[in-house]
ZASE-343163 format. One record per residue: x, y, z of N, C-alpha, C in turn. Coordinates in steps of 0.001 Angstrom, whole numbers, plus 500000, padded with zeros to 6 digits. Last residue first. Layout:
<rs>
XYZXYZXYZ/...
</rs>
This chain:
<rs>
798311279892448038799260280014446678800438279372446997/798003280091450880796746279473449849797318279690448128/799976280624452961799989279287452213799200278690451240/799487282739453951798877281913454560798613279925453668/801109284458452242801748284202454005800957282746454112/799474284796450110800970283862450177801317283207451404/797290286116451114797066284662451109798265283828450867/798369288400451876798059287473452943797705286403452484/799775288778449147800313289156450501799410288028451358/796932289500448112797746288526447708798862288138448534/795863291734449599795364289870449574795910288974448683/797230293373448846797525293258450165797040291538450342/797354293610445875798186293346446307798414292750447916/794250294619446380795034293422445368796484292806445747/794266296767447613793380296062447657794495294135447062/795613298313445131796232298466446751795629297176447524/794384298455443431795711297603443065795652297765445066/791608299672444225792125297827443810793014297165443690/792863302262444225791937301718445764792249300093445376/792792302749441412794485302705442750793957301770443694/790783302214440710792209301482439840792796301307440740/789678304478441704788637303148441716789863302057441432/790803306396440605791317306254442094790184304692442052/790480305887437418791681306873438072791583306056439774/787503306584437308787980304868437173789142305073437827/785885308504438016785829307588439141787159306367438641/785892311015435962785459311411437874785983309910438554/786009309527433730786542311263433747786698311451435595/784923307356433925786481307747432796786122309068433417/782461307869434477783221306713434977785032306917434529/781460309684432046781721310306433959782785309183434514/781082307840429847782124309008430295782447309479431772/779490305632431133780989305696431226781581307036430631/777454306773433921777580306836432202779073306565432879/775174305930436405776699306280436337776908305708434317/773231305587438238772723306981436827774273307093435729/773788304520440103772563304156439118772551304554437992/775822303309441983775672304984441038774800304486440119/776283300906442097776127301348443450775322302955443090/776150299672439532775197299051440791774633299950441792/778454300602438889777127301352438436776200300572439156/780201299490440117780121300769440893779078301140440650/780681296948438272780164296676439410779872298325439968/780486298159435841779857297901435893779285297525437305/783589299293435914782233299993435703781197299523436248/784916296672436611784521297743437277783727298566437465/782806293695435533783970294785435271783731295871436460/780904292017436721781760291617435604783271292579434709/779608290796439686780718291981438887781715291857437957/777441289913440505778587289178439692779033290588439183/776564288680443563776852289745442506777951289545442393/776805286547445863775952286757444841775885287923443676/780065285134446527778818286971446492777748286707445474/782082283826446164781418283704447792780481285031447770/783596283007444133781834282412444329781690282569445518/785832284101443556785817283004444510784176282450444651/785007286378442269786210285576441925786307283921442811/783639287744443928782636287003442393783970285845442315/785072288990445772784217287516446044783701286603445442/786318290858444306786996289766444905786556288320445194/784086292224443649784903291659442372785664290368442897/783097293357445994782308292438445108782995291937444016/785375294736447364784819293723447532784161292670446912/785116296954445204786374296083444988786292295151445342/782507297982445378782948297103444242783943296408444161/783305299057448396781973297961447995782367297369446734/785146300613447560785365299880447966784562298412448168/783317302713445895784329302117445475785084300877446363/781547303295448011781047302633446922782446302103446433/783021304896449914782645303599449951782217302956448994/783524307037448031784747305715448683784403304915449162/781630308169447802781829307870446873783162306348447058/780932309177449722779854308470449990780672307445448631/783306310827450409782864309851451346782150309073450757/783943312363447266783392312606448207783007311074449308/787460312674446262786118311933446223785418312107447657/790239314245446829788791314706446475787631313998446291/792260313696449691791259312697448440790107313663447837/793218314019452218794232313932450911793390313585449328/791263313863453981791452314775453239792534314816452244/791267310808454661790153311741453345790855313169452998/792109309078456787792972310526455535792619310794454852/790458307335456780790971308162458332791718309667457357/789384306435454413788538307207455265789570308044456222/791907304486454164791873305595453330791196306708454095/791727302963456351792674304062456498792859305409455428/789699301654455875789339302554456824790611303269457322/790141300473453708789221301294453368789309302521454254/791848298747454539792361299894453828791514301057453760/790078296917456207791697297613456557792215298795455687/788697295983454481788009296976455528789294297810456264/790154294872452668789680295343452246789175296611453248/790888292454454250791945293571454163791220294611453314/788806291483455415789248291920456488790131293014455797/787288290318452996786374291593453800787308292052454707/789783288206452354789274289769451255788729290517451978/789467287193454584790713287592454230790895288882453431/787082285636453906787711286379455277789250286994455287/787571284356452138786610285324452167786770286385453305/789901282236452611789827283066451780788894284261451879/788147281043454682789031281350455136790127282641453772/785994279815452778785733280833453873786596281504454589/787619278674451429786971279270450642786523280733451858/788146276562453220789333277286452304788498278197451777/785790274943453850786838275647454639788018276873454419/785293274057451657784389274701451782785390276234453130/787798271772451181787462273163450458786357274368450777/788625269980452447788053270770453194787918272343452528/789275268012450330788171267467451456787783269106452411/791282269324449095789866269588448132788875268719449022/793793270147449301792538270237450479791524270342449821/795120269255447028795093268485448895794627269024449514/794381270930445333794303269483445275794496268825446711/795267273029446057793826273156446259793601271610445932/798050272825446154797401272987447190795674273098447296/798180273131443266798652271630444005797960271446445483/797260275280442313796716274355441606796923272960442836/799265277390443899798035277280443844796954276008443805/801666276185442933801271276009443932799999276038444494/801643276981440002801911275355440339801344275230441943/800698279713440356800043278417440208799998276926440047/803429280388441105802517280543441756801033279720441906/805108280032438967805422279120440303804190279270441216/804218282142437139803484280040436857803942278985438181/804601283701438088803267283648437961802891282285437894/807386283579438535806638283897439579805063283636439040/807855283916435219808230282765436103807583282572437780/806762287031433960805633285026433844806267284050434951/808763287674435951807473287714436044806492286565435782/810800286993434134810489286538435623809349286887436267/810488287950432072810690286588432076810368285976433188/808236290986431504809331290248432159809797288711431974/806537291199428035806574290964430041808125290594429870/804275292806426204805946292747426251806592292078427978/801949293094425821802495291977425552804061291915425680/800256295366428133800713295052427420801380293582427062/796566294657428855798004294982429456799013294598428076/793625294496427643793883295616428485795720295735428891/793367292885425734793640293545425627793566294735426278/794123289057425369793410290257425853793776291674425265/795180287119423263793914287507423124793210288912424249/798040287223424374797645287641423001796238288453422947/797751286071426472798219286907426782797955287846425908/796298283173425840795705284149426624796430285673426628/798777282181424221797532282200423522796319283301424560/800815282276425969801045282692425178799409283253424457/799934280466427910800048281824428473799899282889426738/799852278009426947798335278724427551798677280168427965/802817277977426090801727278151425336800579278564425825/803556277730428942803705278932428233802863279323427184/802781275384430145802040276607430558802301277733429132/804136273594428037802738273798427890801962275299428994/806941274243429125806661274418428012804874274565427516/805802272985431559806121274314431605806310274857430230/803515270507431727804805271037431890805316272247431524/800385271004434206801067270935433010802590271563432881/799177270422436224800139269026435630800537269542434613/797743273035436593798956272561437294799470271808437381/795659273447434761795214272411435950796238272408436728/794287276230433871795693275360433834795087274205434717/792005278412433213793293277732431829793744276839432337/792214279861435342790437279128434756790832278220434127/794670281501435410794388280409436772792962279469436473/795558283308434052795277281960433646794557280677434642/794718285808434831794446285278433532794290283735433308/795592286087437847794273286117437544793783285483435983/798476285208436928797935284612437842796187284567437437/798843287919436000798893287016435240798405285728435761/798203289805437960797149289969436801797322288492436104/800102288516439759799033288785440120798144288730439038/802702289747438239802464288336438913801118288029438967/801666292421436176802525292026437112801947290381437447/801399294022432979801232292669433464801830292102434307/801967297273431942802884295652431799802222295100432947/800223299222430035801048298541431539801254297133431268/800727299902426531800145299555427804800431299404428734/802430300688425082801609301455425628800983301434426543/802919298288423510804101298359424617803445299774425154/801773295794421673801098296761422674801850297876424010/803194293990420354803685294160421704802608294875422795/800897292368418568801430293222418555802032293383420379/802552289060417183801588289552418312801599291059418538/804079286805416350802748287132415794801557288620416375/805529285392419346805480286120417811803845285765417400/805070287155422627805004286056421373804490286542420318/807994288129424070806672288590423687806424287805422855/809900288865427082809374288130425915808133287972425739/812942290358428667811378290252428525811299289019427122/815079291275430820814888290457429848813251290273430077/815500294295431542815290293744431975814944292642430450/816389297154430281817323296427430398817030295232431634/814010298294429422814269299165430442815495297956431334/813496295325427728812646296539428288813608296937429764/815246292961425362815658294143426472814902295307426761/813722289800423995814202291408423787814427292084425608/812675287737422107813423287812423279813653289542423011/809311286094420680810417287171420747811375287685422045/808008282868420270808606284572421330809608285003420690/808752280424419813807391281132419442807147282212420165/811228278692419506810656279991418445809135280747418929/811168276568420960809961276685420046810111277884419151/813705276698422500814015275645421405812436275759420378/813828279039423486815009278984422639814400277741421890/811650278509425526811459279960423872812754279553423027/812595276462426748811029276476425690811243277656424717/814330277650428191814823276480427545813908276233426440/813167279579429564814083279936428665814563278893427475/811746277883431398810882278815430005812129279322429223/813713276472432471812187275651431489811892276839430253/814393278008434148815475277348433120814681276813431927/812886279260435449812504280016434664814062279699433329/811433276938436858810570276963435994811700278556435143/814239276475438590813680275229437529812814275680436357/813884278465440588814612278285439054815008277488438497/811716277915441803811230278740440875812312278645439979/813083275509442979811618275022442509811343276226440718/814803276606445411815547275945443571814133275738442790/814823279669445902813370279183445308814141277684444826/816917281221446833816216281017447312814984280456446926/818248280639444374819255280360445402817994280402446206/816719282185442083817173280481441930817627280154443689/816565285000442897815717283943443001815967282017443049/819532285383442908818667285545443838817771284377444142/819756285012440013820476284490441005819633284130442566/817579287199439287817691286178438744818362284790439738/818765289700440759817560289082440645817179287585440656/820514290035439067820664289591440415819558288787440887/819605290821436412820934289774436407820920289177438385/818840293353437595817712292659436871818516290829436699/820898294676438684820103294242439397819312293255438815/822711295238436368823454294205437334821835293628438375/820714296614434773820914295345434368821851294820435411/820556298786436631819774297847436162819863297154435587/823684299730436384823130298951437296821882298524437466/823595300317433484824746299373434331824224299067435621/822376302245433346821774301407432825822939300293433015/823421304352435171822034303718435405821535302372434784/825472304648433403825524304235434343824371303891435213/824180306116430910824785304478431040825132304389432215/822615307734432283821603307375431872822584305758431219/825300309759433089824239309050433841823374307988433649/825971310581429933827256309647431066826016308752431935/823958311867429403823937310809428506825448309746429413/823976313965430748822850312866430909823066312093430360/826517315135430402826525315005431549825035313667431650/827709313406426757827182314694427412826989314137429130/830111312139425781829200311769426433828792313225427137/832922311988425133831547312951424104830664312773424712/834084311206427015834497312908426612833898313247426077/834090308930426602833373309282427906833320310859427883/833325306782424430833958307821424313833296308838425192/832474303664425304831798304732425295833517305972424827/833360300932426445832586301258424848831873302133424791/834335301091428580835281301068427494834798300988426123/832227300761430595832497302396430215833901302355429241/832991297985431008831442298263430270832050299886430033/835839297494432043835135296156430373833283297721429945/834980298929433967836395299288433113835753298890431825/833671297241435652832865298730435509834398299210434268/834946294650435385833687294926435563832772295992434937/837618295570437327837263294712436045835937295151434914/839167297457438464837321297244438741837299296891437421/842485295931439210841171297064438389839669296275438657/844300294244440398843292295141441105842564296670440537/844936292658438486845744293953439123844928294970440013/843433290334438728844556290512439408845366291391439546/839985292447439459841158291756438591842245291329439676/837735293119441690838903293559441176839694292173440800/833631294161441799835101293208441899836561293461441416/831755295660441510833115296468442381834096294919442222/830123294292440320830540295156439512831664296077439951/829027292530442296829811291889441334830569293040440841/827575293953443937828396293495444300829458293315443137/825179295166443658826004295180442809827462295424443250/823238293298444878823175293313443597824148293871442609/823849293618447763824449291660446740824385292336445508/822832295779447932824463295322448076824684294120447143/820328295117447781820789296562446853822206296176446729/819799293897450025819318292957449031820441294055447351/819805295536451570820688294810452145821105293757450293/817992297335451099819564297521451333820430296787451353/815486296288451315816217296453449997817698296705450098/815677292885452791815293293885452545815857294991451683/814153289255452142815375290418452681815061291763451802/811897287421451442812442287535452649813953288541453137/810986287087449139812613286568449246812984287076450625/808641287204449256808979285715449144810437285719449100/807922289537450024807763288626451161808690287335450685/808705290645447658809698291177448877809364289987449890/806619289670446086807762289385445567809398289741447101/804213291216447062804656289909447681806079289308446777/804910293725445859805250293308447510805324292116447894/805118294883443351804368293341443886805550293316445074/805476297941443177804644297085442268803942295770443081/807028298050445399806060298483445612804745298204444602/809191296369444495808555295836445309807280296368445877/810293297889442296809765296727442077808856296249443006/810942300259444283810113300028443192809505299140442669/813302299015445603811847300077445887810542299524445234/814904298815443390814028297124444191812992297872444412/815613301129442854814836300120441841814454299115442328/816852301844444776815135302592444618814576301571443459/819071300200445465817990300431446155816862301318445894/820316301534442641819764299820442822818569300196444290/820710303809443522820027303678442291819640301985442333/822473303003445893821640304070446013820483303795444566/824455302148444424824124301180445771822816301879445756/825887303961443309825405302269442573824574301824443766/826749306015444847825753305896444026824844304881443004/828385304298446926827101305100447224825976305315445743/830217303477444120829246302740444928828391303264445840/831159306052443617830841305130442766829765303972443230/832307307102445556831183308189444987830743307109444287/834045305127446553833827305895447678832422306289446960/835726305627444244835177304547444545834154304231444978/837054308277444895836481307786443324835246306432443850/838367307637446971837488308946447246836118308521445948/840336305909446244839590305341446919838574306525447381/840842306635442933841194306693443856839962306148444930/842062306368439467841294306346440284841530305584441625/843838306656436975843888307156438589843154307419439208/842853304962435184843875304447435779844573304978436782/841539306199432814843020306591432984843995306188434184/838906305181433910839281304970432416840962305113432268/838421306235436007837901304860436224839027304468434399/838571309183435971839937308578436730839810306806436864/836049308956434465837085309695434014838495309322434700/834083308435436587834649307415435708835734308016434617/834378310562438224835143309138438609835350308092438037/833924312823436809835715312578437587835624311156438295/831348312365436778832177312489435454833997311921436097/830130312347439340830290311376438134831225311227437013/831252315089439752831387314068440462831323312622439549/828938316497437816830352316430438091831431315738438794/826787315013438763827586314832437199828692315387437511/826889316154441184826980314891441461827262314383439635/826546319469441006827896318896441916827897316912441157/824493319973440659825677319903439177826580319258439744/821732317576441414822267318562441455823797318824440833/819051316563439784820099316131440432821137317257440031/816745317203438288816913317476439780818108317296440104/817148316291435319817828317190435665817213317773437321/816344313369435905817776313614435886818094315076436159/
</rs>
């Protein structure tokens, strides 16, 4: 917040200040939505740089996608007040509101219009996915066995009994996918995924317990599909498997060899990026039974490659970019196997 330069709190201030007294002007408006429009488009950004394939599956882009989201909040009454943005900055005393503390509710007005869009969004382009995330809402209200709560004014839920762990990273599509996908067969009704989610989500302990709603909801649409599609090609599974494998060595060699082309942005030495990429490979394939090495953790797969490799050094010199190189890795073959219909 404090990069942002004095001109634009000041600016802020005079527009919801003429938003409250009823002389606000089409200059007012003008600053109001550039900047609503602007803070929603870095938060899709964002989201989507987390899980990209969340951008493939709704097929539109952030600007465009940034508008619908806060659309609603420029609507006008029958007297033509910004209904909307009037009802929410009418439970603030805007005069005590220091310059960050004005910003930080108007930020938080349009992450929740986005996180609320979202939602819409998805249903309108999925009806399938917003079936499963009427199910899970419909399951925590009627089992009790979650906690409902507001992270960074996105609806989340955490099951009772459980510490949140809220220190941790939060658990995108993908990780959750990877957790349960050994757990489900994909006949099960959605109240029953949750429980297998619930009881796995608990027992680990590398990500936190506090998730998105829509998150778990993308995770379990994912393996409904997963699960259904490996049922109708279970005559040419050998096929699928290889066509999967080929997918991991291709995007894997794709990154690798763009990381290599821009080494110099990287203090690991060459010999060291390949090894790291060799393990990311070998994790991918263990996952699918197409490698004879079983890489049971990171460490463990690199110390294959580093003989001598202690986990302090592993924590101090390698896990840091070994993490990045995999999410990057991770995400791209999830990406191509959506495209390619294997989820």
């Amino acid at each position: 917040m404090s990069s942002l330069p004095l001109t634009y709190y000041r600016d802020l201030r005079i527009a919801v200040s003429a938003l409250m007294s009823g002389t606000f002007n089409a200059e007012n408006e003008r600053f109001m939505l550039t900047s609503a429009h602007a803070l929603a488009e870095n938060l899709l950004r964002m989201k989507f740089i987390q899980s990209p394939s969340v951008k493939l599956h709704l097929g539109l882009n952030e600007r465009d996608l940034g508008y619908d989201c806060i659309a609603e909040l420029f609507e006008r009454d029958d007297q033509k007040q910004l209904v909307h943005l009037v009802t929410y900055f009418s439970n603030f005393n805007i005069s005590s509101l220091s310059d960050q503390e004005l910003l930080l509710q108007f930020r938080r007005l349009v992450t929740s219009a986005v996180n609320q869009s979202l939602m819409h969004v998805y249903r309108d382009f999925d009806p399938e996915l917003g079936k499963i995330i009427r199910n899970i809402k419909l399951a925590v209200n009627a089992h009790k066995a979650f906690i409902e709560s507001d992270r960074f004014d996105e609806f989340c839920i955490t099951p009772i009994d459980a510490d949140g762990a809220e220190h941790r990273p939060t658990p995108d599509q993908l990780t959750i996918f990877e957790l349960m996908t050994q757990h489900v067969t994909g006949n099960e009704f959605v109240p029953q995924m949750l429980s297998i989610y619930a009881r796995i989500i608990r027992e680990q302990e590398e990500y936190s317990r506090i998730v998105p709603l829509l998150t778990i909801a993308l995770a379990f649409r994912a393996l409904y599909a997963s699960k259904h599609s490996h049922a109708t090609q279970s005559t040419n599974g050998h096929a699928t498997s290889f066509e999967m494998e080929e997918i991991i060595r291709h995007r894997i060699t794709v990154i690798r060899s763009s990381i290599l082309k821009h080494h110099h942005h990287t203090s690991a030495p060459i010999e060291h990026v390949h090894h790291y990429f060799q393990t990311i490979q070998d994790i991918f394939l263990s996952k699918i039974d197409a490698s004879e090495v079983k890489a049971e953790s990171m460490f463990k797969g690199l110390r294959s490659y580093i003989s001598d490799l202690t986990m302090d050094e592993y924590r101090r010199s390698h896990r840091t970019k070994l993490e990045y190189y995999y999410r990057l890795c991770r995400e791209a073959i999830a990406t191509d196997i959506i495209d390619n219909r294997f989820l």
